[in-house]
N, C-alpha and C positions, 0 to 999 in steps of 0.2 A: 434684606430682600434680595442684593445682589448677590451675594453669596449664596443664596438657595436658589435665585434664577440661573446662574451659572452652571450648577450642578446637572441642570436638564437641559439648557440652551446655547446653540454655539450664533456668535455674533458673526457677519462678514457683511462687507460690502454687497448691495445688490445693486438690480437693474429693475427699474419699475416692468413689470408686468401680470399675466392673466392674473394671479394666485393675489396680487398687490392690490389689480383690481375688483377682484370679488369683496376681498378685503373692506376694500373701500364702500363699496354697493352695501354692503351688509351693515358699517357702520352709519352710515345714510340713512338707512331703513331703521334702528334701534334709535336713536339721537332724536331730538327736535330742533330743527335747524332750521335757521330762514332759505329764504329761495335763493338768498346770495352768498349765504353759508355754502351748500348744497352747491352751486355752481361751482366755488373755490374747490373744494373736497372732489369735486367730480372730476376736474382737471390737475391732480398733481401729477398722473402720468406726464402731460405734455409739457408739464413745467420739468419734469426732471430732464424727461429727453431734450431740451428746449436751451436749459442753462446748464453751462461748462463749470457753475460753483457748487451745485446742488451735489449734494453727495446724499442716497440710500444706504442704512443700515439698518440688519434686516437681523431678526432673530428668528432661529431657527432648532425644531424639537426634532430628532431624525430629517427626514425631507421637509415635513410639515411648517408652511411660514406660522410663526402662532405672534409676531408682531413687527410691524416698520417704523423706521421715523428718519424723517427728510429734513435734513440742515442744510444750508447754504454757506460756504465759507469762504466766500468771494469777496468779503470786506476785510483790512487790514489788519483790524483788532480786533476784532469777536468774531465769534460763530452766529449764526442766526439760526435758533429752533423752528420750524415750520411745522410740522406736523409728527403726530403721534399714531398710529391705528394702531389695534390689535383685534386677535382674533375672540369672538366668544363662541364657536366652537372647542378651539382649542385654548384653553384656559391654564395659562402656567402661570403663578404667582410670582410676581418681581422681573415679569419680562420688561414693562417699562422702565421699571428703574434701571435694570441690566439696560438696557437701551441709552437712558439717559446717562447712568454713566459711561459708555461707551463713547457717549457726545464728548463728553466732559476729556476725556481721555485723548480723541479725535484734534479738539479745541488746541490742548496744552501741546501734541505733538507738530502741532502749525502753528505757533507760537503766539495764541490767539491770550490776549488779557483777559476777555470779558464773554462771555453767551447773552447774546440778547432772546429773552423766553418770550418775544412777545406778547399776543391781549392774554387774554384769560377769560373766552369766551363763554364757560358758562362755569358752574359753582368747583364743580369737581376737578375743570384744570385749573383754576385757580390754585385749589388744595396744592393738585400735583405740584405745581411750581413753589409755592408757599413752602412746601417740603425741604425742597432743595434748596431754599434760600432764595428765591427769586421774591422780588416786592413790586406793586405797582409804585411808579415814579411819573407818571406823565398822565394826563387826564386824554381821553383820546375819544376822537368822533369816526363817523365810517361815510361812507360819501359809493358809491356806486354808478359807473359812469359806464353806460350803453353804448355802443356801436351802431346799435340798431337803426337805420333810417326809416322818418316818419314822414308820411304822406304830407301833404299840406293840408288838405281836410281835417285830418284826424289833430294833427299839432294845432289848428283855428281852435278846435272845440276845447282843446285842454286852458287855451288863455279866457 
């Protein structure tokens, strides 16, 4: 698949924006995500502008973005995979894997040992990762912590 995404897709470093974030909106709307899924996914813009490790690679058919995915390579040994989008308008087969090997590629040029793939949120990334060799190794819980300030009424009723 990387060799036939290849043929139609040129990889480059990008910059989160408008086209990243339609991207994103639209993968929102097709997915069933929780509300704190959705939150994450809704903010990778300000996470890329935000951290000096996050690195955009962005694949691209002519002008048209047809797929992104944002690694982080701020830690000494691995890369860390964070996200994956693509387009379903524009539908090119083996963009992701072009993508992920590009990761892979990225990794060995910064002298990284290992890519951590992260959860495997729902059945299909799992696949995706299963693909490449990624296995679950660690049992993992999720925890969700608000900023939000509560009245003291409303915090009474919840005890």
């Amino acid at each position: 698949m990387v060799r036939r995404a290849s043929r139609d897709l040129r990889v480059t470093r990008g910059k989160f924006g408008k086209e990243h974030r339609n991207l994103v909106k639209k993968f929102l709307v097709r997915h069933e995500l929780t509300s704190e899924q959705k939150y994450i996914f809704g903010r990778i813009g300000q996470y890329t502008k935000c951290s000096a490790s996050a690195c955009l690679l962005e694949a691209r058919k002519e002008d048209a973005l047809v797929a992104f995915i944002v690694v982080d390579v701020g830690s000494a040994n691995y890369v860390f995979y964070l996200f994956c989008i693509r387009s379903a308008d524009e539908m090119v087969p083996g963009a992701t894997d072009l993508l992920f090997h590009e990761m892979i590629r990225l990794a060995e040029s910064k002298g990284k040992s290992a890519i951590n793939l992260g959860l495997g949120i729902n059945p299909g990334n799992r696949r995706f990762k299963e693909k490449w060799g990624g296995s679950p190794f660690l049992q993992h819980n999720a925890a969700l912590i608000s900023s939000r300030s509560f009245e003291m009424g409303t915090l009474m009723k919840k005890l």
